[in-house]
C-alpha positions as CSV (number, residue, x, y, z in Angstrom):
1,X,0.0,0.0,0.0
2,X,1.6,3.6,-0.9
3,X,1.3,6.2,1.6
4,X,-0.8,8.9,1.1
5,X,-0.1,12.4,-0.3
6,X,-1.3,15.2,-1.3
7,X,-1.9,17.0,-4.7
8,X,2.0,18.5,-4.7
9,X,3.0,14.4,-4.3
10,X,3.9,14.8,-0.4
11,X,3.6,12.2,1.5
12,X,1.6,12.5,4.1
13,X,3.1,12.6,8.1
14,X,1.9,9.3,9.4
15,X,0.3,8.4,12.9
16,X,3.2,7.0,15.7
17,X,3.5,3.3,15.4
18,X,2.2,0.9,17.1
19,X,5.0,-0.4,18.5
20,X,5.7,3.0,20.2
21,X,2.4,3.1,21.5
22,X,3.2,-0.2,22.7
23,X,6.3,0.5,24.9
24,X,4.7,3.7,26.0
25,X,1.9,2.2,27.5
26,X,4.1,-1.0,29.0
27,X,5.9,2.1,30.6
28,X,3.6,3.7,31.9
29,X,1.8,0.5,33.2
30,X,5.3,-0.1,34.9
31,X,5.4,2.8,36.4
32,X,6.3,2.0,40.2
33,X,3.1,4.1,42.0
34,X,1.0,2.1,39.7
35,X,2.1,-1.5,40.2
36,X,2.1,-0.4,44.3
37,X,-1.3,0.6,43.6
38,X,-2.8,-2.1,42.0
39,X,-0.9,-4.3,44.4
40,X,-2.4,-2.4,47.3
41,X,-5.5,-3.5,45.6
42,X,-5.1,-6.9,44.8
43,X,-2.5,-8.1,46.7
44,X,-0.1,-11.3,45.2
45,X,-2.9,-11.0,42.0
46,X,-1.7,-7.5,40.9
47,X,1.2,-9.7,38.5
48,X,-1.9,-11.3,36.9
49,X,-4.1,-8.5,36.6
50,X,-1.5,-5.9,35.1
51,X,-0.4,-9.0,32.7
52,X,-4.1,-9.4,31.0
53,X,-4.4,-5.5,31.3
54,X,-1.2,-5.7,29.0
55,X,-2.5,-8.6,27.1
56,X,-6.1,-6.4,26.6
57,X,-4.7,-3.2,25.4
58,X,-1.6,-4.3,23.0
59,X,-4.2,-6.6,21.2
60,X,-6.8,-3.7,21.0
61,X,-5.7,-0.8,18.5
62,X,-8.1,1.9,20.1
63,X,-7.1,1.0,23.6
64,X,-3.4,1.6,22.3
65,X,-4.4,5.1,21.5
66,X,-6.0,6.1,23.9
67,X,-4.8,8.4,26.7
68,X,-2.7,5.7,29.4
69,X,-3.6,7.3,32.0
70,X,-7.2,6.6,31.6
71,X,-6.7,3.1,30.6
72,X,-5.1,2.6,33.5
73,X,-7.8,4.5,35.3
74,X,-10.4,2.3,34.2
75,X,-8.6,-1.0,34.9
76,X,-8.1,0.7,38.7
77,X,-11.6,0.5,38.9
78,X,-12.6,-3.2,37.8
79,X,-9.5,-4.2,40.3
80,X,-11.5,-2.2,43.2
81,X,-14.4,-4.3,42.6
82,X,-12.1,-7.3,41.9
83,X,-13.3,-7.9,38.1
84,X,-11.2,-9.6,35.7
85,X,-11.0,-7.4,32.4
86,X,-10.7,-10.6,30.3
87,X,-13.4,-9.9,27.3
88,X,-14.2,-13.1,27.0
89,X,-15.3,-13.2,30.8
90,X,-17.8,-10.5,30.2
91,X,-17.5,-8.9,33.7
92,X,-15.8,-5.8,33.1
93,X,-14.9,-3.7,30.2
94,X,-12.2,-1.2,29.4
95,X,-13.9,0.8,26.1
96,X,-11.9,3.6,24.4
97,X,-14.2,6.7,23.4
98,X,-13.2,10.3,21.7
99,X,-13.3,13.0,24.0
100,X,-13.7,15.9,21.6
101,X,-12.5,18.3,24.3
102,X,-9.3,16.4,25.1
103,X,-9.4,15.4,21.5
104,X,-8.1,12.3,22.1
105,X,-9.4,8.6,23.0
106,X,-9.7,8.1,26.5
107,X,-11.2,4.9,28.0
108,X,-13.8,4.3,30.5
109,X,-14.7,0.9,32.5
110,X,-18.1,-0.6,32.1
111,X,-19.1,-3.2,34.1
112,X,-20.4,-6.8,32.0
């Protein structure tokens, strides 16, 4: 596929790669307040919970975009009330949405 450009045959800036996103999020998930958090909350199953948080968000392109901090935000709040965020469990959801004022994704939980 060629890369889009415009009628002066400039090619377009694209969007950061995935893989950045990737290591950004991983970063900020690794973040030492927020594994201390999430281990204040869960105890010995904050490993298991940040792994499938991981898992959920580098296999979902719109989670990747979206803001970290309020995918991380959102996962906070299904640990709370100790729901897994697997999908196919159907307990509790992490959905990206547009915030036009941000202008950015951000996510939000949303229990199954």
């Amino acid at each position: 596929m060629y890369p889009a450009s415009n009628k002066n045959n400039a090619v377009a800036p694209q969007q950061p790669q995935t893989a950045t996103l990737r290591v950004n999020f991983e970063k900020a998930v690794n973040n030492d307040l927020v594994k201390a958090k999430f281990r204040e909350v869960l105890g010995k199953n904050a490993d298991a919970f940040v792994g499938s948080l991981l898992s959920l968000v580098k296999n979902n392109e719109l989670l990747l975009k979206a803001a970290p901090n309020t995918v991380i935000a959102a996962a906070m709040q299904a640990a709370t009330l100790k729901l897994p965020i697997n999908q196919n469990l159907g307990l509790a959801y992490i959905v990206p949405y547009w915030n036009s004022k941000a202008k950015e994704n951000q996510a939000q939980f949303q229990m199954g």
